[in-house]
N, C-alpha and C positions, 0 to 999 in steps of 0.2 A: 504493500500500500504506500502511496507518494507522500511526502509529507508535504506540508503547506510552509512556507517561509512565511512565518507571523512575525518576521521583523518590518517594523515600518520606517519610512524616510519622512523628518518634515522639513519644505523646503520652502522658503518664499520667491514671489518672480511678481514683475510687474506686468501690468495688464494694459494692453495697448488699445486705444481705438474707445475706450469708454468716454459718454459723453453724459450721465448721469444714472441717479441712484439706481433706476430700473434695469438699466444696462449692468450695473453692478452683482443684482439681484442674478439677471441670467446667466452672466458665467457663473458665477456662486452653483445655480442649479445645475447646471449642463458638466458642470464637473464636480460634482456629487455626484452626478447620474454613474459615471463610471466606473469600470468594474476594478475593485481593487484601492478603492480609493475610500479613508476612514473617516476623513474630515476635510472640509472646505470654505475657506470662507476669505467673499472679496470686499475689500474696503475701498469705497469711492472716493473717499477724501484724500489715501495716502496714495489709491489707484493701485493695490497689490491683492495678492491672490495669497494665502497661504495654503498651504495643502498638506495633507499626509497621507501617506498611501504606502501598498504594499510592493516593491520593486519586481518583486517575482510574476507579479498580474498586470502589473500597466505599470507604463514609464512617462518620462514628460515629453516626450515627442507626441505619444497618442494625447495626452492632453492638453498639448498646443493644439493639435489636430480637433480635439473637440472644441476647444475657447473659437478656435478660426472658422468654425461651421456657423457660429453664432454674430460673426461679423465683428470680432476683438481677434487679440494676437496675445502669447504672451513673447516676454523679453528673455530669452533662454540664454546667459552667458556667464560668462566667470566672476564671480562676485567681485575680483577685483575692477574689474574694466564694467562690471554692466551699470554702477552708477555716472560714470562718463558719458555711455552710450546713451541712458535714458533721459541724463542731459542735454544731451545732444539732438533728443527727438523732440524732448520738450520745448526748444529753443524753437524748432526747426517747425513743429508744429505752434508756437507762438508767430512764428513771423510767416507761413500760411494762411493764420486767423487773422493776422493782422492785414493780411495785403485782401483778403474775403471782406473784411468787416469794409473795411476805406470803401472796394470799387463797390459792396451795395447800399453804402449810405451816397455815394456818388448817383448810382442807376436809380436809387429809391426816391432823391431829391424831386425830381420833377415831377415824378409821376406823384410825390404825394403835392405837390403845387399846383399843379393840373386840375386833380382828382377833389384840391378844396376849391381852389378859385376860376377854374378856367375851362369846366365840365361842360361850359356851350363853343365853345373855341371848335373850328375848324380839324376834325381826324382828330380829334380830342382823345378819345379810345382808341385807336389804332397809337396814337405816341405813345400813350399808357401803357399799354401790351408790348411795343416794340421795347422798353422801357426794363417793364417788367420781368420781360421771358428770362433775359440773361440771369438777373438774381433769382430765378423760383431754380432753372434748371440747370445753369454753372456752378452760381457760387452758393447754393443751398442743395446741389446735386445729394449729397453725400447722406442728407436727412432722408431723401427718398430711399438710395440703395440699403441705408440702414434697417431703416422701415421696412423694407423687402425682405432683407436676410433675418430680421426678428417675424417676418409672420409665416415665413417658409417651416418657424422651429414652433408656432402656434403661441407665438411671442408677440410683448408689445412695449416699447417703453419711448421716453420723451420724444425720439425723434419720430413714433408712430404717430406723436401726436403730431409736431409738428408740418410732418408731412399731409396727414389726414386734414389738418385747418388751412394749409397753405395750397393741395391741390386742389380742394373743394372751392375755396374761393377765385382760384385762377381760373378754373375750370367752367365756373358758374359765369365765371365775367367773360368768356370764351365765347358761349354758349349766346349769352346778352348783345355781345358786340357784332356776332355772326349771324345770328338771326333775332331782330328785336322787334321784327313783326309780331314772335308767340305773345309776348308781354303787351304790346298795344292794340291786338285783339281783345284782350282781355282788359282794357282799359288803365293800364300798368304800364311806368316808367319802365326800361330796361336799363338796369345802374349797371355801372361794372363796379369792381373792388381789388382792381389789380395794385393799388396803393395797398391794400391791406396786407397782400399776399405780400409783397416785394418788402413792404415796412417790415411786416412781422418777423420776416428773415433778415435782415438788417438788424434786427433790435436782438433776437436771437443770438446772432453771431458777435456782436457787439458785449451781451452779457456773457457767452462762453470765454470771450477773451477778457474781460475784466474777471471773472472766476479764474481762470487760467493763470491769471498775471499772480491773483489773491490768493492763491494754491501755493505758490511759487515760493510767497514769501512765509507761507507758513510754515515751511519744512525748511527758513531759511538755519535755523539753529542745528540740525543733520549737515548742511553743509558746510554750516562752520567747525563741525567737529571735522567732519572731513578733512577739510583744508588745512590742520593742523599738521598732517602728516607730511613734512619733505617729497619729493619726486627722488631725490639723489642724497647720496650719501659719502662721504670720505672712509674707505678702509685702509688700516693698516696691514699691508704685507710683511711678506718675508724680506727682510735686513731693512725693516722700518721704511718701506716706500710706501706713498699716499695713493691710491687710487679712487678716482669717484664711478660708482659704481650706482643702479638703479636701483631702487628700494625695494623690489623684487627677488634682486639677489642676492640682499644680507641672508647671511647664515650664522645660526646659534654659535658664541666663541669667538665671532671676527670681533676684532677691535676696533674703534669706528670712534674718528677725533669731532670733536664739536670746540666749533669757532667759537670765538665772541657773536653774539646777538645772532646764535645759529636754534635750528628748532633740531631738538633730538628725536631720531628715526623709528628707533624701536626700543623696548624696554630692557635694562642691563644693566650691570653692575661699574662704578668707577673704580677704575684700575690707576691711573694716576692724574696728578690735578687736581685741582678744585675751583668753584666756582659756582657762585648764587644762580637757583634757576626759577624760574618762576612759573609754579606750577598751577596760576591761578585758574585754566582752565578743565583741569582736573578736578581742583577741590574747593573752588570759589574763595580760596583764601589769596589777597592781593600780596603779603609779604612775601620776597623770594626765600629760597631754601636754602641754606647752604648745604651742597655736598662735597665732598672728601672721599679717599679713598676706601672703599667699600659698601658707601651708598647706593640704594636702589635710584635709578632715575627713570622716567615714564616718557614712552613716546608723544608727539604733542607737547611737550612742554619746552618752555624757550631758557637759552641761557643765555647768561646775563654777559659781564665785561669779563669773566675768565675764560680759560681753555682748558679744556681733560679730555681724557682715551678712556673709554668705556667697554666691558663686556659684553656683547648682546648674550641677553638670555632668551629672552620671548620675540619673534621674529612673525610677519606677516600678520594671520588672526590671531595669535598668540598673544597679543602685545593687549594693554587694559585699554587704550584706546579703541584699538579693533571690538575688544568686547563691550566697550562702554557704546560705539556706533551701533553693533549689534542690536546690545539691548532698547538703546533709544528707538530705531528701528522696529525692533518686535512691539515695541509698549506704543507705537505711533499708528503700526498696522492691528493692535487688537482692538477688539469690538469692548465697549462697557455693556454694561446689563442694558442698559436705557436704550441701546443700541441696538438688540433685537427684536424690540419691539417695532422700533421703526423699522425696519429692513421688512418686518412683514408686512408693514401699511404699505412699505413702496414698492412691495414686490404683486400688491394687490390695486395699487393705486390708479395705472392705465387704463386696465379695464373697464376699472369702473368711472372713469373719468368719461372713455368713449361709451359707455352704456348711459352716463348723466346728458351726454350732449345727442345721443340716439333720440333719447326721452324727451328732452328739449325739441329736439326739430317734431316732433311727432306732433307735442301739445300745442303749440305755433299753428301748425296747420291743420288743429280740429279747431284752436279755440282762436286765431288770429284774425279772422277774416279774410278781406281781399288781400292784405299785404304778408298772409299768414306763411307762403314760402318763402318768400323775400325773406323777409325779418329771421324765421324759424331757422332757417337756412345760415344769416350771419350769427344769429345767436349760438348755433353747433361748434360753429367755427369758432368764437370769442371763446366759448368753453374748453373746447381743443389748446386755446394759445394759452389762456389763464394759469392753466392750472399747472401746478411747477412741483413735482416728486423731488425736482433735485434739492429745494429749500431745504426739504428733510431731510434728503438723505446725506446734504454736507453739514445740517445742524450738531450732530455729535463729532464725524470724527477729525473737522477742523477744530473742534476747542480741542480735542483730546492731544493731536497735533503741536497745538499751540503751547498746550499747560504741559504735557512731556519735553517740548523744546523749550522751553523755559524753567526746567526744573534741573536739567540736565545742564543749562549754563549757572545755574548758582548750584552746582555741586550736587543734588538730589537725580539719581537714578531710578528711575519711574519703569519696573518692566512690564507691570501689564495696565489697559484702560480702570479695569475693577476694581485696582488697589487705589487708584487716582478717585474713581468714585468713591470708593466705602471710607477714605481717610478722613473724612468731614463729619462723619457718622462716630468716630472713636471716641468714648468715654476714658477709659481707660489707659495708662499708660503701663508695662511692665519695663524695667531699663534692668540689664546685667549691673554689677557695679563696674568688677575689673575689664579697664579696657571700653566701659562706653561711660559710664559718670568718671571714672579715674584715667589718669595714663595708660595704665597697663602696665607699667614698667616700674619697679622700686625707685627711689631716689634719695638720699642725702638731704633730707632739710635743715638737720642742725647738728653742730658738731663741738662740747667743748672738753679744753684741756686744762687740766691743773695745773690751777697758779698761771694762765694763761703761755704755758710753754709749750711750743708747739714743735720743738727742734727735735722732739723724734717723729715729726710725721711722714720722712722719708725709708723708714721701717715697717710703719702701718703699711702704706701702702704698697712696698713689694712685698709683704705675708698676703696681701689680700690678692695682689697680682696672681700669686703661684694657688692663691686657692681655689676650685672649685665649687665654693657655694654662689646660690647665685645673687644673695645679697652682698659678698665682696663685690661683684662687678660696679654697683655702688657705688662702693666709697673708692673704685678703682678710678670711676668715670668723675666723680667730684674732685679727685686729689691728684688730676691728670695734670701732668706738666712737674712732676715732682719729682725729682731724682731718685735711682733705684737704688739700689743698694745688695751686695752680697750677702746674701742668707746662708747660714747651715743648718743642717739636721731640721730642711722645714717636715714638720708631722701634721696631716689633716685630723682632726677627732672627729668623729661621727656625732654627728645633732649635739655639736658642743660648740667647735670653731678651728681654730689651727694655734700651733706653735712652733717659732723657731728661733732659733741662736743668732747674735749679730757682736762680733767684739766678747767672743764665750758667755755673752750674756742671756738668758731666755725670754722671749716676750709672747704674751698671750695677744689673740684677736677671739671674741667669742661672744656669748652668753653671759650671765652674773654665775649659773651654775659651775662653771669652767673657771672663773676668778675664785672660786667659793672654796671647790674641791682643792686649789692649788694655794689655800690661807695667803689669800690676797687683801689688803684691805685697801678701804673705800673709801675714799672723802667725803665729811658729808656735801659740800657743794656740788660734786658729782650724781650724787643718790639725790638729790635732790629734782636733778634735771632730770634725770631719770626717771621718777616718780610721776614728775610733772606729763614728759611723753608718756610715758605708760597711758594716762587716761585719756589722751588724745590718739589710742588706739595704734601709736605709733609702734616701730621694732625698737628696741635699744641694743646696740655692738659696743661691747665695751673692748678697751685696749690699753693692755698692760704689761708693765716687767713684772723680776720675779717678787717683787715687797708689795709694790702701791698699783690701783690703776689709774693710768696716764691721761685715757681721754672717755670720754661717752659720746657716742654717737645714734641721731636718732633716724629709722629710712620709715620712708611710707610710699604708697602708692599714692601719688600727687591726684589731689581733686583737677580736672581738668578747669581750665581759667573760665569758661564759656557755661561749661555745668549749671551753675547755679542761677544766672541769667534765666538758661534755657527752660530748667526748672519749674523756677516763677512763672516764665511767660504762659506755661501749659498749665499751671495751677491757675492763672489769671482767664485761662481759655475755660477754665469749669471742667479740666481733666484730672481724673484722680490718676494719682502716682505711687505705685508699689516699687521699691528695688527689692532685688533678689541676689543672694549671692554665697558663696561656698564658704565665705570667711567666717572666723567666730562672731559670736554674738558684742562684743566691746568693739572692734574693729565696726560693724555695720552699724553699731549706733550711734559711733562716734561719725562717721560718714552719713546718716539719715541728719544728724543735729547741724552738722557743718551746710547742708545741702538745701535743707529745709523741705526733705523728704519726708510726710507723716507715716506711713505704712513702710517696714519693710521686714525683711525674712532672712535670717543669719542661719548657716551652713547646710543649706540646699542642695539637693544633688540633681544633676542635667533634667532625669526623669520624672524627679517632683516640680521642677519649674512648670514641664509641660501639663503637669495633672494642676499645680496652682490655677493656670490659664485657662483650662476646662470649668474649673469650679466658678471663676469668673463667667464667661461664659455662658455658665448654666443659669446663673445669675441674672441674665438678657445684658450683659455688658456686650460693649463691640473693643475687643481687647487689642493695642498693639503692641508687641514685643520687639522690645531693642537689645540688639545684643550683635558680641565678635566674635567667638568662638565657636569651635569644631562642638563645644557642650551644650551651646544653647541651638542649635540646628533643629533639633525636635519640638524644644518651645518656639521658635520661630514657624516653623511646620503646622503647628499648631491655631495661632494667634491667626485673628481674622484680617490684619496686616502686618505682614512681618517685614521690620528695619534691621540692615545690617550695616555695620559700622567699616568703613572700606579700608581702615590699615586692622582690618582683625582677618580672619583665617577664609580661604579661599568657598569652603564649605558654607560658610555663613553665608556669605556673598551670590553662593547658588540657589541655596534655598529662599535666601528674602525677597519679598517681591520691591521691595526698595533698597534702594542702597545710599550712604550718603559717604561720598568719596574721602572728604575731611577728617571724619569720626568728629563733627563740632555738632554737641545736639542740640544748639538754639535753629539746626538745621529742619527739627521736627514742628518745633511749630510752624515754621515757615510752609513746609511739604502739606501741614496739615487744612493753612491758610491757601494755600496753591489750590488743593482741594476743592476748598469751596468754592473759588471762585470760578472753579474749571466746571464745577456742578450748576455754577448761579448761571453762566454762559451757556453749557448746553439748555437750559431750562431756556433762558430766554430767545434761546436758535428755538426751539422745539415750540412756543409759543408763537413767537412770527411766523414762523412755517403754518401752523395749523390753522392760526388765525385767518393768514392771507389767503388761505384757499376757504376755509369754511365763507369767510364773505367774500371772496373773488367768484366763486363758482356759483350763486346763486345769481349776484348779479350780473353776471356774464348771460347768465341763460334768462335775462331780460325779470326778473322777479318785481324789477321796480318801477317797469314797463304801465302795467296799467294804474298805477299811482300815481307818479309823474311824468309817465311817458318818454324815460328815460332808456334807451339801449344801448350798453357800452360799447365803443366803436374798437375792431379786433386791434386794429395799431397802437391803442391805448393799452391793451391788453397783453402783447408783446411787449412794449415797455417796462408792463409791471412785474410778469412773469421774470424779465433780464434783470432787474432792480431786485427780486425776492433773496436771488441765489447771490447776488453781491452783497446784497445788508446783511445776512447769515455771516458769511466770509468775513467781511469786514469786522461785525461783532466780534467773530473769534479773535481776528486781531487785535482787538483792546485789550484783548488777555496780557498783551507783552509788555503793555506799558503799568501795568496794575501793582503794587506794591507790594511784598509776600514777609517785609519785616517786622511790620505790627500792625 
């Protein structure tokens, strides 16, 4: 028996040829439809298709082959070059639209001059129609063939309409102009409305290019990450020759020099040199960095007035850049919740748009009178132009667009739409300690010596060099710059400290148990400092010869500077805040007091974190968990929004659906305020949208006809419909300029 390869591929590709949300809708279907295929779903705002499918039953040739049946393409190429290329169409298809839009506001000009002022003028309708033909069938050709290849698939979307209102009026004024005997038999004007037809595609093409242009700029924040990356690179060869080479073919271990005020290639280690870089587009923070030799440095980021030779480690997608494009990308092509709802309206909207204007011309000509196909007739058509699927269907995922590329330039890595919505909804805060409220890394905050002599501190510090605990590194890194000194007989003691000989003399580094057992004694000014840290939760390293001890020294895990800020602001937002953390109970209280943390939980293990967050949870909270580590991955997994802190462990960073590149967590209120506004914006896309068709389509189909004998004229109608999908667009725009710091 054969077995089935249940392994799936998911892969994104852009979608060519879409001209709105209903178009969106049908590749969506038509590649669902096929065999082997798990999932699918195409977004009209970013214009991409994501898929997953199973390689062994269908590949992406047949499902180009199906997108292409439906009158779309996709964009099949090497990820590195296909954002170029689709540049490159976009461009190409903007200056298309552009030279469409010019010649039929040029061809539409007269004939709408004509058609208002000059309708007894001599071949009046023959200019009209000469006028006209060019923009219904040149430069509006493409709405018809569209229209064709969607109804060959029992399909319909925007250009169905706009084909279906723009031939019926051409066609009817055809009919009028060529024979206008049938109408004056019957005591009837024979009008024509080739102004309508020719307008209504002018205004058309006019609003797909301001969409176009608005589209443009909305993904302009993807293209600024982009652009970070160099084209070319300097490698170091063999016996030190420079070669520039293309960023292609850096390989892991080349050495690769950065100039003054050069952008670094790929992610790696410095090997020699130093020099400030400025990594603000990384992590939103404006100070540059200094690194030294052994420092990680990140592709994308600029360096300052020195020079160094770097190791590449992470080369091509490897690099945090590549992955932070990525993710901006996936979080720009996912759908929010709010978003499937519309995708069904628009995938149902055509039809019933052409069954409302069916209905309309029917009533017209039971209940119109004499003028009842005239009128019935431009009222079908007004309703055809009116009505705009696309409003909706770029109402969500241009803000989501906007509020991901804007979160992504002050530092917040946003991967899916869902987390963007639900973040405005969080009550709740859960935070790690070590590594998201603290450094993460021990430090030296205070240090004194007896009788203020500090002339053996070049002892301390090489006992501490040669030791192995990781609280020496410490006092190694504070007391840097300090001369070494020859040791013998250094001995490490296990959960004590170390000792060694200097001048046949012995000196402790340890513990008070390690002074204690070795009838050491202790100053009281010493025990005193001592004492005092102790209840500020801190470590104390004491260091001694063989009679007295010499110094006391206090380390802690540094509150980060920004912590307690961030804090506040999310207590001021009406968020409750628990920490949680593995350390003892005097260590976490003295951190909740310092913090102004009310709740928190002292020596927690990974697995209880994640049952804490359930019990919240169960509670009807909407919980988010912050945290760095490889430990908290399950409470992150957990939490209805999971934050990971971006210099904490690679794990974290996979599982969170946010990330904040910095580790600064005034970064969460900000993300949490991003939120809302990203929520207030789709809300208000999704209102103009519905609004303008629930009162566009009634009086389009003349509702306000026999009250004031009003019937909206379709050119006006084309206008509004082109106006709908740019105010949408535009809204989303206002996102960028909105403020996310309080």
């Amino acid at each position: 028996m054969a077995t089935v390869n249940t392994k799936t591929i998911k892969q994104t590709f852009p979608v060519l040829g879409m001209s709105c949300a209903s178009c969106a809708s049908s590749a969506q279907t038509i590649v669902q439809h096929e065999p082997g295929v798990v999932s699918a779903s195409v977004n009209f705002g970013t214009g991409n298709l994501t898929v997953e499918y199973q390689p062994g039953i269908t590949d992406i040739t047949k499902l180009q082959k199906a997108v292409q049946g439906v009158g779309f393409d996709l964009l099949v190429e090497d990820e590195t070059t296909q954002q170029e290329t689709l540049e490159n169409i976009h461009a190409e298809k903007f200056q298309k639209l552009k030279k469409k839009t010019i010649w039929a506001i040029i061809l539409a000009l007269p004939v709408v001059v004509i058609g208002m002022f000059f309708t007894d003028m001599p071949y009046a309708n023959q200019i009209m129609w000469l006028f006209a033909t060019p923009v219904v069938f040149w430069l509006g050709k493409d709405f018809y063939l569209n229209a064709w290849k969607q109804a060959r698939h029992r399909s319909a979307n925007m250009d169905t309409l706009v084909a279906l209102s723009t031939g019926i009026a051409y066609l009817f004024s055809l009919f009028n102009m060529l024979f206008p005997d049938f109408w004056l038999q019957r005591g009837l004007h024979a009008h024509v409305y080739f102004e309508a037809a020719a307008v209504i595609i002018a205004f058309i093409l006019l609003g797909r290019l301001l969409e176009e242009k608005a589209k443009g700029n909305a993904s302009t924040a993807l293209k600024k990450l982009m652009g970070l990356q160099p084209k070319t690179v300097t490698v170091v060869r063999r016996f030190g020759i420079e070669e520039q080479v293309n960023i292609e073919e850096v390989n892991v271990d080349d050495i690769i020099v950065v100039k003054p005020g050069e952008k670094i290639a790929v992610d790696g280690v410095v090997t020699s040199g130093n020099s400030y870089v400025d990594e603000s587009m990384l992590s939103g923070e404006p100070i540059p960095v200094l690194k030294e030799k052994e420092e990680k440095v990140f592709a994308g980021t600029i360096n300052q007035k020195g020079s160094f030779q770097f190791r590449a480690v992470k080369v091509g997608k490897e690099t945090m850049l590549a992955q932070i494009i990525k993710m901006v990308q996936d979080a720009q092509g996912s759908k929010a919740p709010v978003q499937k709802l519309v995708d069904k309206i628009a995938g149902i909207f055509v039809p019933v748009v052409i069954g409302i204007a069916i209905v309309t011309f029917i009533i017209w000509v039971i209940l119109g009178g004499d003028n009842g196909i005239v009128h019935g007739l431009l009222a079908a058509v007004t309703v055809l132009v009116i009505a705009c699927p696309c409003a909706l269907g770029l109402a969500t995922p241009t803000a989501i667009m906007v509020g991901v590329g804007k979160g992504a330039e002050n530092g917040i890595l946003i991967k899916d739409a869902e987390s963007l919505e639900l973040a405005k909804k969080v009550n709740v805060v859960v935070l790690d300690k070590t590594g998201t409220i603290t450094e993460g890394r021990p430090q030296v905050t205070d240090i004194r010596w007896l009788n203020n002599d500090d002339s053996s501190k070049d002892i301390l510090f090489s006992i501490e060099k040669q030791s192995e605990h990781p609280l020496a590194e410490a006092v190694v890194k504070h007391l840097e710059g300090t001369a070494t000194t020859s040791l013998t007989k250094f001995d490490s003691i296990t959960g004590k400290g170390a000792k060694a000989d200097y001048n046949d003399e012995t000196y402790f580094t340890g513990n008070k148990k390690l002074l204690t057992e070795n009838n050491i004694t202790i100053a009281e000014e010493l025990l005193q400092y001592a004492e005092e840290w102790g209840t500020q939760a801190k470590t104390v390293i004491w260091f001694a010869d063989i009679r007295q001890a010499l110094s006391v020294i206090a380390i802690s895990d540094k509150i980060k500077e920004t912590s307690i800020d961030a804090i506040r602001q999310m207590q001021d937002m009406g968020i409750e805040l628990y920490m949680l953390t593995g350390d003892n109970e005097a260590t976490a209280k003295a951190i909740a007091q310092q913090t102004g943390i009310h709740h928190y939980k002292a020596e927690v293990l990974p697995q209880h974190k994640a049952e804490f967050i359930k019990e919240l949870q169960q509670q009807g909270k909407i919980v988010a968990m912050v945290g760095d580590g490889i430990n908290d991955s399950t409470a992150l997994a957990t939490s209805d929004v999971s934050i990971a802190m971006g210099q904490g462990s690679d794990i974290a960073m996979d599982v969170a659906k946010m990330t904040i590149i910095s580790s600064d967590l005034t970064k969460i209120p900000q993300a949490i305020r991003l939120s809302k506004q990203t929520v207030a914006t789709i809300r208000q896309n999704l209102f103009w949208a519905f609004i303008y068709n629930t009162i566009g389509i009634p009086i389009a189909a003349g509702i306000l006809y026999p009250i004031n004998g009003f019937l909206l004229n379709p050119m006006i109608a084309g206008a509004a419909m082109a106006l709908s999908s740019v105010s949408v667009v535009s809204n989303s725009l206002r996102l960028k300029w909105k403020n996310i710091n309080s």
